[in-house]
Backbone as XML, in Angstrom:
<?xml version="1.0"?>
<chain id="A" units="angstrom">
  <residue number="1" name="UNK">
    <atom name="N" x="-5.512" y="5.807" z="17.829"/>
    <atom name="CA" x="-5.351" y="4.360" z="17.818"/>
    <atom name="C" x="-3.899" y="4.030" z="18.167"/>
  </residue>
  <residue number="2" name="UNK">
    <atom name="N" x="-3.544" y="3.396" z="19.262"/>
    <atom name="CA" x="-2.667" y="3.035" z="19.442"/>
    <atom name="C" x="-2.001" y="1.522" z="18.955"/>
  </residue>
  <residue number="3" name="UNK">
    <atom name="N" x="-1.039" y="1.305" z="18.282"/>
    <atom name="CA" x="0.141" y="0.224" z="18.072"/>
    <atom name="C" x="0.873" y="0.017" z="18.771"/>
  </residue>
  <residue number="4" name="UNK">
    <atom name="N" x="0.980" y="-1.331" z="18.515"/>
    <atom name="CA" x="2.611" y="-1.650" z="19.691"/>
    <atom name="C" x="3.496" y="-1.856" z="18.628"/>
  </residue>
  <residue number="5" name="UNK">
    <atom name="N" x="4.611" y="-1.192" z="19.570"/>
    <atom name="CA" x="5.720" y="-1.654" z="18.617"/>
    <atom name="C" x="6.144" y="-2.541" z="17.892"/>
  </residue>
  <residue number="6" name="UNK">
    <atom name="N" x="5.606" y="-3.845" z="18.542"/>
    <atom name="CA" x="6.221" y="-5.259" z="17.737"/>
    <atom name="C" x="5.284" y="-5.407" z="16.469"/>
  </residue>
  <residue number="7" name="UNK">
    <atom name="N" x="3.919" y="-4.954" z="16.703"/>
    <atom name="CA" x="3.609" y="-4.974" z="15.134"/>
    <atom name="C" x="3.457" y="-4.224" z="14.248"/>
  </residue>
  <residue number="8" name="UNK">
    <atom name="N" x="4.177" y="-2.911" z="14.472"/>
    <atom name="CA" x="4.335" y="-1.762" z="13.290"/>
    <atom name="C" x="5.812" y="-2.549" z="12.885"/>
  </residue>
  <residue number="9" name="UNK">
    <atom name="N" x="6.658" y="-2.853" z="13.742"/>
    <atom name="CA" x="8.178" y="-3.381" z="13.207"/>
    <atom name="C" x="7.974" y="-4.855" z="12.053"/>
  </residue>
  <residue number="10" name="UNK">
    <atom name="N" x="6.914" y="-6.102" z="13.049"/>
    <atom name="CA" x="6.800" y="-6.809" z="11.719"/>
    <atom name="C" x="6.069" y="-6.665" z="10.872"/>
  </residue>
  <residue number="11" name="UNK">
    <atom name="N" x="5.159" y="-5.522" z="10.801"/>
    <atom name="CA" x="4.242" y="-5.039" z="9.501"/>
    <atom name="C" x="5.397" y="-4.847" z="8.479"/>
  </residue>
  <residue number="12" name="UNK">
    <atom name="N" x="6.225" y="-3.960" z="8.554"/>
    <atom name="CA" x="6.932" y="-3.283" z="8.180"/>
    <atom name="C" x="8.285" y="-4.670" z="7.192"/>
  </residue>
  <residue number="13" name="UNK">
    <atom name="N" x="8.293" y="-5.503" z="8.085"/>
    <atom name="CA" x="9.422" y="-5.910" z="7.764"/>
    <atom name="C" x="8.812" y="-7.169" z="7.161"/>
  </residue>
  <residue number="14" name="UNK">
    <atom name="N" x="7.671" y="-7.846" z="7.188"/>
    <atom name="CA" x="6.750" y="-8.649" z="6.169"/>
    <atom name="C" x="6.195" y="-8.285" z="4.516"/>
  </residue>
  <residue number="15" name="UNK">
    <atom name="N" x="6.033" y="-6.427" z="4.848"/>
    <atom name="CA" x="6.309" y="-5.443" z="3.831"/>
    <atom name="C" x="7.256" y="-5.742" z="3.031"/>
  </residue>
  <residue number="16" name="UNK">
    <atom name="N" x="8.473" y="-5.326" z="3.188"/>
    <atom name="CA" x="9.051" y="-5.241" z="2.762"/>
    <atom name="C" x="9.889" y="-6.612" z="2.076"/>
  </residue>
  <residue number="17" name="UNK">
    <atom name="N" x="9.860" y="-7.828" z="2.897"/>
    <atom name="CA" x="10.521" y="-9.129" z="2.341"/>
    <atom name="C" x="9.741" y="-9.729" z="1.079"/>
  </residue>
  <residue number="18" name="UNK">
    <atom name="N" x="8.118" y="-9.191" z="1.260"/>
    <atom name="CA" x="7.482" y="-9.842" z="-0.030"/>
    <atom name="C" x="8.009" y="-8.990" z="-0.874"/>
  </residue>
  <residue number="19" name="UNK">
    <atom name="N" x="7.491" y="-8.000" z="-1.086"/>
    <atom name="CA" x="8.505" y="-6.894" z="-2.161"/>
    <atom name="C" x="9.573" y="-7.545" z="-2.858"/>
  </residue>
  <residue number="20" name="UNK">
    <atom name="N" x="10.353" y="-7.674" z="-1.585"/>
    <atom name="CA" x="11.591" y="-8.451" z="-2.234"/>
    <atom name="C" x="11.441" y="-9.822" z="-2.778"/>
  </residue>
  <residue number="21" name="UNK">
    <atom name="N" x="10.634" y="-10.137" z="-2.342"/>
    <atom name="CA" x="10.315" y="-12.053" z="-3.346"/>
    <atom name="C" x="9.767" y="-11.657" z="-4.043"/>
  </residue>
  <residue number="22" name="UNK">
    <atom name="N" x="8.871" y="-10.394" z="-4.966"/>
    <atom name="CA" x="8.295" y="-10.244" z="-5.985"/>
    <atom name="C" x="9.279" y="-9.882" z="-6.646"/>
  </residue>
  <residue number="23" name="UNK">
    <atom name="N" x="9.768" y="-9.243" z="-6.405"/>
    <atom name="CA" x="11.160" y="-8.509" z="-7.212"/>
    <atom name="C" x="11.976" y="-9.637" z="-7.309"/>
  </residue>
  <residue number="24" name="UNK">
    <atom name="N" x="12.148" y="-10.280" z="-6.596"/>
    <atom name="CA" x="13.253" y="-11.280" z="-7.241"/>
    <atom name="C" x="12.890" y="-12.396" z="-8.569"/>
  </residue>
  <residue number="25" name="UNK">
    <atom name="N" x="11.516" y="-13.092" z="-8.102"/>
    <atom name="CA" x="10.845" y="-13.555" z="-8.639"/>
    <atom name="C" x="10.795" y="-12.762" z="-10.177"/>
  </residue>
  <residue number="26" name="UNK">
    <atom name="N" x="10.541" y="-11.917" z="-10.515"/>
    <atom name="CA" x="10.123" y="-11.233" z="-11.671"/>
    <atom name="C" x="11.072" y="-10.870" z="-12.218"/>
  </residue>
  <residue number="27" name="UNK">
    <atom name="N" x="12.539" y="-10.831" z="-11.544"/>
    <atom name="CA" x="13.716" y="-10.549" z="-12.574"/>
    <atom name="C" x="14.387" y="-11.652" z="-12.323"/>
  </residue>
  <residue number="28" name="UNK">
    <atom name="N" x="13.492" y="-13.096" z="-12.311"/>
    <atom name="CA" x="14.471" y="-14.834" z="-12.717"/>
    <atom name="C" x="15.453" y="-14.399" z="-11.591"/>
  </residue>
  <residue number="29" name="UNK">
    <atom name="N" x="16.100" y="-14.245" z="-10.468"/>
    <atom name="CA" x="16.993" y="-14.437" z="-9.076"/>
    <atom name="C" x="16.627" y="-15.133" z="-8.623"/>
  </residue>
  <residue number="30" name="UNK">
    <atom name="N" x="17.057" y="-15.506" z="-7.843"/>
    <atom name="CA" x="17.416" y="-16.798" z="-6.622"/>
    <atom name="C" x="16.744" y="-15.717" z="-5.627"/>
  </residue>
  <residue number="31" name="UNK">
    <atom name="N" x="15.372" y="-15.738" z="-4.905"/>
    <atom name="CA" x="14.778" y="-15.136" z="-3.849"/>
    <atom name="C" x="15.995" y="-15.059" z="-2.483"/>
  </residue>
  <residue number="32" name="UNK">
    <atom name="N" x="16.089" y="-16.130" z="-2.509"/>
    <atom name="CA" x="16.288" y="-15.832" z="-0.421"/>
    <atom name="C" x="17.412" y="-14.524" z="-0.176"/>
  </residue>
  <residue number="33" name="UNK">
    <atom name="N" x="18.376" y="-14.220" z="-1.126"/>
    <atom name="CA" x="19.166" y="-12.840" z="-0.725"/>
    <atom name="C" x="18.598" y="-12.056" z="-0.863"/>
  </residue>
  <residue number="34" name="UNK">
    <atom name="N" x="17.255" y="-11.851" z="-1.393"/>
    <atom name="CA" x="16.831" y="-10.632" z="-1.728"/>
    <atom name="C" x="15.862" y="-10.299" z="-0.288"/>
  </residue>
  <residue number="35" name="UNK">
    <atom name="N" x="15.347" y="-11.606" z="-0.007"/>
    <atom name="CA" x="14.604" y="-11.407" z="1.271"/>
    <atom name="C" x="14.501" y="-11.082" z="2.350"/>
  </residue>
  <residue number="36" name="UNK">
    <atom name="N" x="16.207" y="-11.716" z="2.286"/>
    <atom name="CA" x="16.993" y="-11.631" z="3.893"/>
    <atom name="C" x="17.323" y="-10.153" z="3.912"/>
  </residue>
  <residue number="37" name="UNK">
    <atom name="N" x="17.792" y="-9.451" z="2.545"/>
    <atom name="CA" x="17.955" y="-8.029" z="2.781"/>
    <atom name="C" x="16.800" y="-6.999" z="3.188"/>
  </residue>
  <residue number="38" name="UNK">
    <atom name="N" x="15.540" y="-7.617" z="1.942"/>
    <atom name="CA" x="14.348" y="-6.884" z="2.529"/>
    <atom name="C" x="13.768" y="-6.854" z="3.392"/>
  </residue>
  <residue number="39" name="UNK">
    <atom name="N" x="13.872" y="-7.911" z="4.410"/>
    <atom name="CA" x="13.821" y="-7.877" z="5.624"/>
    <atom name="C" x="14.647" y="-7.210" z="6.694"/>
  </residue>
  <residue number="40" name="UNK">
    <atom name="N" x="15.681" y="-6.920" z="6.422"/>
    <atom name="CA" x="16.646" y="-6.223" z="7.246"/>
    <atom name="C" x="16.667" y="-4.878" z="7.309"/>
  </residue>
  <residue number="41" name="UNK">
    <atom name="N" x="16.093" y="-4.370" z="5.727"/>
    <atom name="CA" x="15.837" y="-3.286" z="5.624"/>
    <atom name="C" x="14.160" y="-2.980" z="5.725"/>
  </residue>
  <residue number="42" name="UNK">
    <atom name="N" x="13.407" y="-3.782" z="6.378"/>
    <atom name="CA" x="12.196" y="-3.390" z="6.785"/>
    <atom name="C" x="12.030" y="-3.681" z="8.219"/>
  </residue>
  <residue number="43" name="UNK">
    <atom name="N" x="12.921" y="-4.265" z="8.803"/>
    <atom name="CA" x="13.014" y="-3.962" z="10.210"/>
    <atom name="C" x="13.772" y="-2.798" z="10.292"/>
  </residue>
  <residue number="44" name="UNK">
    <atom name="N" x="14.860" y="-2.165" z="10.247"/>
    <atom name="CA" x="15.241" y="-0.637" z="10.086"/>
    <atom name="C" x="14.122" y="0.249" z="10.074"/>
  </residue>
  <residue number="45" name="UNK">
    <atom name="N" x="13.262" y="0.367" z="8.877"/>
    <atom name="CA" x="11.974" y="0.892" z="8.630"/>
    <atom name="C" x="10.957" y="1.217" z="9.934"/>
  </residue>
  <residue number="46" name="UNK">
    <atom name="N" x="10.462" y="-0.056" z="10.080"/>
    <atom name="CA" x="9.891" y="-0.492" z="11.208"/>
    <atom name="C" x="10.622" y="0.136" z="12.242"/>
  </residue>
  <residue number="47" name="UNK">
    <atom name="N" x="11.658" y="-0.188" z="12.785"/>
    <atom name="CA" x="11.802" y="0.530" z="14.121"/>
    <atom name="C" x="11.970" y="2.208" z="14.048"/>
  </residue>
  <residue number="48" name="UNK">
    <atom name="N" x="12.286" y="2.493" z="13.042"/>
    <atom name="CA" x="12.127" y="4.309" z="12.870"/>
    <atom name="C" x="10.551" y="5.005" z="13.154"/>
  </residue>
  <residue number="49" name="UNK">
    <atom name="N" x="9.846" y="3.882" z="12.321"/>
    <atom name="CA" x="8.251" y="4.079" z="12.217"/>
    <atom name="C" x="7.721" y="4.249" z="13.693"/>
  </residue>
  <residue number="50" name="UNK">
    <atom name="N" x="8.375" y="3.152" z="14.352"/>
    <atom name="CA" x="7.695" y="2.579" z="15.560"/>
    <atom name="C" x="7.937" y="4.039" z="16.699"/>
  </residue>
  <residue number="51" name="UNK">
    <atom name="N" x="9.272" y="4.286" z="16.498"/>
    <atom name="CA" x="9.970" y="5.042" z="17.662"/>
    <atom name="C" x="8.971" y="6.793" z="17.454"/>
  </residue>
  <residue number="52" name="UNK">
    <atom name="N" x="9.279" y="7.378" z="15.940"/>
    <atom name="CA" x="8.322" y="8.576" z="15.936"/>
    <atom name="C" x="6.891" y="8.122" z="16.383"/>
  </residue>
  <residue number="53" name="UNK">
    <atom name="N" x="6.655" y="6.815" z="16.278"/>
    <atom name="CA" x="5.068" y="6.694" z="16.833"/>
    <atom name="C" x="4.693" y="7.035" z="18.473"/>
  </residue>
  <residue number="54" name="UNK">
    <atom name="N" x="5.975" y="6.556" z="19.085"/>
    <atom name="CA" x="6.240" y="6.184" z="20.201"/>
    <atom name="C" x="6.516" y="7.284" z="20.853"/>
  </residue>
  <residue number="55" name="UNK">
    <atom name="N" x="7.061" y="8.343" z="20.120"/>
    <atom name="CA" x="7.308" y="10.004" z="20.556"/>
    <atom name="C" x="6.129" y="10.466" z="20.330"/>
  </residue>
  <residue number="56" name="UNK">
    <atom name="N" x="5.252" y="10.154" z="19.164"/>
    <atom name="CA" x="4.482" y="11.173" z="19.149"/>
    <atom name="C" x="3.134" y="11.027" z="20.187"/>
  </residue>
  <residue number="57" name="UNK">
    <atom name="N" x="3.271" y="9.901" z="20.694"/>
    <atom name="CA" x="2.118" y="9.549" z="21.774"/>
    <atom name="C" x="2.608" y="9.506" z="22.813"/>
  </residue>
  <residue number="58" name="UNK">
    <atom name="N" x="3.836" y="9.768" z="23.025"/>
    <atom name="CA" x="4.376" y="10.358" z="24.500"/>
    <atom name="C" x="4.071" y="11.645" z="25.009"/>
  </residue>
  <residue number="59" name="UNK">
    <atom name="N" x="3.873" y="12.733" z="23.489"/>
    <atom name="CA" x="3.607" y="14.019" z="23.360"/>
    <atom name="C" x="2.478" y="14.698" z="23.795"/>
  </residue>
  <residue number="60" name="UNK">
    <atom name="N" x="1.267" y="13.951" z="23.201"/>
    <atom name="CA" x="0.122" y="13.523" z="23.169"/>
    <atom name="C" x="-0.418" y="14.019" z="24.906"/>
  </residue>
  <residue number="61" name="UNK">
    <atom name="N" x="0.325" y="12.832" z="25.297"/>
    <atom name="CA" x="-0.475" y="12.361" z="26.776"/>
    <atom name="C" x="-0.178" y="11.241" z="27.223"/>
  </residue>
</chain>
């Protein structure tokens, strides 16, 4: 099954920002810094994900 890159990266980085609004949410914070980070760090994610995907179906065929 093939993915495209753009939606393993915003899977990844939609992942990760709710995370972070649950987590913020549940320890009384102010959400949006937590979001903007979990998002930053789930696009990182995402494009690592994306790129071994992207090698390994280059490999493939």
């Amino acid at each position: 099954m093939k993915m495209k890159e753009k939606t393993i990266i915003s899977s990844a980085t939609l992942m990760t920002s709710l995370l972070a609004y649950w987590y913020a949410k549940s320890a009384g914070k102010d959400a949006a810094p937590y979001v903007m980070l979990g998002g930053f760090v789930g696009s990182i994610i995402g494009e690592a994900i994306a790129d071994k995907v992207k090698n390994k179906q280059t490999d493939e065929g």
